[in-house]
N, C-alpha and C positions, 0 to 999 in steps of 0.2 A: 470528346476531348481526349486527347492524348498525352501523357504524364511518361515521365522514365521511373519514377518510384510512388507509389500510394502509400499512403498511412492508412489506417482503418485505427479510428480513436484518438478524439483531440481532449486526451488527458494529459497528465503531465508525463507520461512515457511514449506516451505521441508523438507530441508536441515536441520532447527531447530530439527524440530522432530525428526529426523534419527540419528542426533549426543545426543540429550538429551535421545533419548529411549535405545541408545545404554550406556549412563553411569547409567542409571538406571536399567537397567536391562543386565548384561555383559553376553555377549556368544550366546549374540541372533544373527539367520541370520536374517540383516535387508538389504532390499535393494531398493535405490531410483530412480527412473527411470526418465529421461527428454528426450522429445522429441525432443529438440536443440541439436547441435555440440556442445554445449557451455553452463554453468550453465549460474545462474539468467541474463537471455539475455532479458526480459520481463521487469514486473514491477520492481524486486529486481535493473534492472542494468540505468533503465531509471526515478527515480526518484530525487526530491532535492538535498537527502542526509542529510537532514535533519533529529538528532533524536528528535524528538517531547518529551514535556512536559508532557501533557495531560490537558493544559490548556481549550482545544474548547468543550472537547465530557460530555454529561450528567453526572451526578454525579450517581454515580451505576452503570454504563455502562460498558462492557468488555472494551472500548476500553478507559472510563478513568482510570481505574483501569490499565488495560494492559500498556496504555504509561508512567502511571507516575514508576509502576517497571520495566516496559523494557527501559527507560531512565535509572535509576540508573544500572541494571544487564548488557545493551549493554553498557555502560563505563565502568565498571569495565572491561568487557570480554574484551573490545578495549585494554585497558591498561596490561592487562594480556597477550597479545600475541603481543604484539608491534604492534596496527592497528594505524594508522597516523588517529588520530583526534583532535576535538578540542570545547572544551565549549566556544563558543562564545556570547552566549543568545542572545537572540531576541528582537526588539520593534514592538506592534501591534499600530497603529496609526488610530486616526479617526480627517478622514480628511474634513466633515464636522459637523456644529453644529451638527444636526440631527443623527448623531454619538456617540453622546457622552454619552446618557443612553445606548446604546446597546455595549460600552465599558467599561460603569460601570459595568454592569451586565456579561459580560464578565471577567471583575475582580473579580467578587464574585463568578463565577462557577468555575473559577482557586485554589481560596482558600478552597471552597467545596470539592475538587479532590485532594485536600496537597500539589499544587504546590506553590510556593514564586513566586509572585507579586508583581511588584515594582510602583506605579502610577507615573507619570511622568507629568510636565507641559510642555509646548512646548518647551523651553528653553535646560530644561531638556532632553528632547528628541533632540533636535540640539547639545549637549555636546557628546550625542554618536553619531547621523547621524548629521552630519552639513549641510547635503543639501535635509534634508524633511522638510516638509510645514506639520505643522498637530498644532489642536486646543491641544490637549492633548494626552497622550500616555502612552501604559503599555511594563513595561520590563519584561521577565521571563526570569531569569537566568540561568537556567538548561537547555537549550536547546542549540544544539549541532548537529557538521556536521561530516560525514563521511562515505567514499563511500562504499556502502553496498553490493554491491560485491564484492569488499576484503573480508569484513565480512563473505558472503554466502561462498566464496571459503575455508576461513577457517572451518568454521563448517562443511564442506565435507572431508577438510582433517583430523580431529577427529573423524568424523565416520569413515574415512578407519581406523586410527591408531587403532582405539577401534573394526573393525573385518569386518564391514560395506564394502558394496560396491554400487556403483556412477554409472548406464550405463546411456550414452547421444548418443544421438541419437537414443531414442527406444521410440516410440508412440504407448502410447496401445489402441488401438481397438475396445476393445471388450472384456467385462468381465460376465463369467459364474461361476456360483457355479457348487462346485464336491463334493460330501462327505458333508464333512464339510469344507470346504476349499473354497476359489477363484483362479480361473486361469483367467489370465491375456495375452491376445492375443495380442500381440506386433508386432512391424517392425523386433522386437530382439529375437523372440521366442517368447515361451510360457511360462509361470512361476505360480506358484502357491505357493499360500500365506493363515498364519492360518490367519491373518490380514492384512484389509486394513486402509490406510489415505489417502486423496483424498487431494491435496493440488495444486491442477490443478493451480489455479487463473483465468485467461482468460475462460478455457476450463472446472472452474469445476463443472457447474450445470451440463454438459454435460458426463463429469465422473461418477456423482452420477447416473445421468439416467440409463449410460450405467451396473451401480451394482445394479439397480433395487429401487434406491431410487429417491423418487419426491419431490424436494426442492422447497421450498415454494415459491422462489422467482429466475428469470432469471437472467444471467449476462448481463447487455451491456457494450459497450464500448465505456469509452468516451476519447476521443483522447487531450489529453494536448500539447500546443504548446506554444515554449519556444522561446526567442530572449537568446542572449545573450552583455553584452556590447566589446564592441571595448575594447582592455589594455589600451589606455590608457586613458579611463573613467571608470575604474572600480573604480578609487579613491572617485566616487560620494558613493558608499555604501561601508561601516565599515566591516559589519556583516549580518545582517536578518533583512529586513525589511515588513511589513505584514499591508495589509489596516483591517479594523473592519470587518470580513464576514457576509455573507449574513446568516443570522440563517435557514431561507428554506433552504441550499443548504446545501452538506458536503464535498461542496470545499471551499478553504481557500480563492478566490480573486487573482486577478495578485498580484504578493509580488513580492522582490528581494532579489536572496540566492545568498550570498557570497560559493560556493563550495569549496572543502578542497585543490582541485586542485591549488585555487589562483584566477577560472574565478568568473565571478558575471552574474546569471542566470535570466530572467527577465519572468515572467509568471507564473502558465501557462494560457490559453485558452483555455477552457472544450466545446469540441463540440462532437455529437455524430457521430463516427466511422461508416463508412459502413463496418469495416471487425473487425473482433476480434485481429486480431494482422494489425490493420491499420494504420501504422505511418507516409504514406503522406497523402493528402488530396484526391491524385490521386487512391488508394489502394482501392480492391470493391471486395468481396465476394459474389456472389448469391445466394450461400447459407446462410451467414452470415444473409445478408441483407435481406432475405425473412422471418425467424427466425427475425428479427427484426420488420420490418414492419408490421408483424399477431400477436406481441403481444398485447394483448388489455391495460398491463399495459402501453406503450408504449405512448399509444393516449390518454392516461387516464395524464400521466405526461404531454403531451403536453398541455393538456387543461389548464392544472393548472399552467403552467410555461413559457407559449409560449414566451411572454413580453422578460426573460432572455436566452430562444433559441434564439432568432431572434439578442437578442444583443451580445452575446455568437459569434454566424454565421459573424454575420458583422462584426466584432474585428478579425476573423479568415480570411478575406478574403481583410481588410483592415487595412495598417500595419498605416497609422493614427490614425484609431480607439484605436488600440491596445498601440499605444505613449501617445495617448491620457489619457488612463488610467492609465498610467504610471506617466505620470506628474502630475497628482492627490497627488502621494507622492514626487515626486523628481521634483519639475515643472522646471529644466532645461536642462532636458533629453531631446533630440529631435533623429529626426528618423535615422541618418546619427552616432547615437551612437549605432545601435542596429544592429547585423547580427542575421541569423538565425542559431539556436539551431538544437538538435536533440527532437524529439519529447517523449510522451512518451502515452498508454493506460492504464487506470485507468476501471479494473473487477469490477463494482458497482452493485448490484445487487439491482432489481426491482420488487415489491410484483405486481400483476395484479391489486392491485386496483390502481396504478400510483403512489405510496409512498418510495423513495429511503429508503433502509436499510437502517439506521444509525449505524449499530454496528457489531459487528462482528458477524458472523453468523456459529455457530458446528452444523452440523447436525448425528445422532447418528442414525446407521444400525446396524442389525443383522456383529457384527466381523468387524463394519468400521467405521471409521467417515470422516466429507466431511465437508472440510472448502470452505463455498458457500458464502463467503462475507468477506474480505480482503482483501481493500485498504490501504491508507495511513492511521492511522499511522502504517502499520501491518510488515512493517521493522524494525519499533523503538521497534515494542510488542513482536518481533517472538519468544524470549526465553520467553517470561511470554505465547505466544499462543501454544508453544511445551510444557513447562510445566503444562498447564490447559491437552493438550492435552493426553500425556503424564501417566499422573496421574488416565485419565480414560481409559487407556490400560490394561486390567489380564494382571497377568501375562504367561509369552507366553514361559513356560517353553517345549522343545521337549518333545511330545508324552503326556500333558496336554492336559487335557478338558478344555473349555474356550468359552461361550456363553454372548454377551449382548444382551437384552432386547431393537426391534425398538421403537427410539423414535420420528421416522418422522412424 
């Protein structure tokens, strides 16, 4: 089968680009391949749901820029196809003194990035949660829940309607240049494409490799692990609740998400996965894990971080620890409120000097590109991350010439 552009990965960053490149450009063969029975079965189907603001990430950053327009573009899309959501906005709270510059400053990189920021005193903050303990608090309005595999499933179905087509169940292999072209060695056949997009997530430094591109940086994975409350204590949380983050880290802290469903999600717990698609604690790849354990970035983050591994580990293996953190913002949560969730793995990619990406990461091949770093918020961004994408696609007219310039 012959295609002018391949996806590799029918997540929600997939899926974006396959349905934006097909309204940009009409009459193309586009076609997006997943390895699962099932779209966004990964990160697209195991996260918050949460769409993010853009309040946390650097000011200039793809990924402040990305959340604060893919927050306005994913609601409108929501509202344009009847997706069940809801602008519920958030409060992030600092729950002690020693909190409360690094939540100023937290409000000032919000307004940096053109998100609305509401300061809040405790009071204030107890009017919308009545049952958090916090010295002082910020609200951001614009932020917003809804489950983003509805989403992803839509965005598949306008690429078929726009000409597009979806195979699941097809892992590719093994990819060679022919001509000018890529063939694509799958469970599904063989295919051949004038363009590729690499939108793997879990699997995509391992894509790029296999097209002949060296990404600058590894994915690991780190396994989120979620509680959820019993019904009838969900009445302790409103909406979103979010402790002050850890600025080292480019996770958010245990929070608690009201989901669109109705339930109230309590975590996560970021510990590193022994397998790339690892969601019990029991799950162990040897290949995975040998790829893990020889990379020097690896030991290199250890060194630097050990203090919040080790407290990371012990939270995950003790559901006191884990309450514990909990009642930090709701101090009348106890353990007998909490069952367990489904878990979820978070593709973070890691430079070998032990320094987590913080942002999004395009990497640019001869005819491809390779999204090698896209985490949260890369649900909220995925129409601003196909439209960047997108944008740097020729066009890929039949029987066109069409060359980019490596910029690995």
């Amino acid at each position: 089968m012959k295609v002018d552009c391949a996806i590799v990965g029918g997540g929600i960053v997939g899926l974006s680009v396959g349905m934006t490149l097909s309204q940009r450009q009409p009459g193309l063969r586009i076609l997006v391949l997943e390895k699962e029975q099932e779209l966004a079965t990964h990160q697209t189907g195991r996260n918050s749901g949460v769409i993010h603001s853009g309040i946390y990430y650097p000011p200039g950053s793809l990924k402040a820029r990305f959340s604060r327009e893919g927050n306005r573009a994913l609601i409108a899309f929501c509202r344009q196809h009847a997706i069940q959501h809801e602008i519920c906005g958030k409060v992030i709270v600092a729950t002690r003194k020693e909190e409360l510059g690094e939540l100023e400053q937290l409000s000032h990189r919000g307004l940096e990035n053109g998100v609305t920021v509401e300061r809040l005193s405790a009071d204030e903050v107890r009017e919308l949660e009545p049952h958090v303990a916090c010295h002082r608090g910020l609200r951001v309005p614009s932020t917003a829940i809804v489950n983003f595999a509805e989403v992803a499933r839509k965005y598949a179905d306008l690429l078929e309607e726009n000409g597009g087509t979806v195979r699941k169940g097809t892992d590719v292999r093994q990819i060679r240049t022919f001509n000018d072209t890529y063939i694509l060695q799958t469970t599904g056949g063989d295919f051949e494409t004038r363009y590729l997009v690499n939108c793997a997530g879990l699997q995509s430094d391992r894509v790029a490799r296999r097209a002949r591109i060296s990404p600058p940086a590894r994915i690991l994975p780190f396994r989120g692990e979620y509680y959820e409350l019993v019904p009838e204590k969900r009445h302790l949380v409103k909406n979103l609740i979010y402790p002050v983050p850890n600025p080292a880290f480019p996770f958010l802290g245990v929070h608690f998400t009201r989901m669109i469903d109705g339930s109230v999600h309590a975590g996560p717990n970021a510990v590193l996965a022994l397998k790339r698609e690892g969601y019990s604690k029991t799950d162990l790849s040897l290949t995975d894990l040998a790829e893990i354990v020889t990379y020097k970035g690896l030991w290199k983050l250890a060194r630097k971080h050990y203090r919040e591994g080790l407290h990371e580990m012990h939270r995950s293996f003790s559901k006191r620890a884990f309450v514990a953190s909990l009642q930090r913002l709701i101090p009348e949560i106890s353990s007998r409120d909490l069952v367990p969730a489904k878990s979820g793995v978070r593709a973070q990619a890691l430079l070998p000097n032990g320094t987590l990406v913080n942002d999004f990461l395009l990497i640019h091949g001869t005819k491809s590109i390779h999204v090698c770093n896209a985490p949260s918020p890369a649900a909220t961004a995925s129409l601003e991350i196909a439209k960047e994408i997108v944008a740097q696609i020729p066009l890929l007219r039949t029987n066109s010439v069409v060359s980019l310039s490596s910029v690995s």
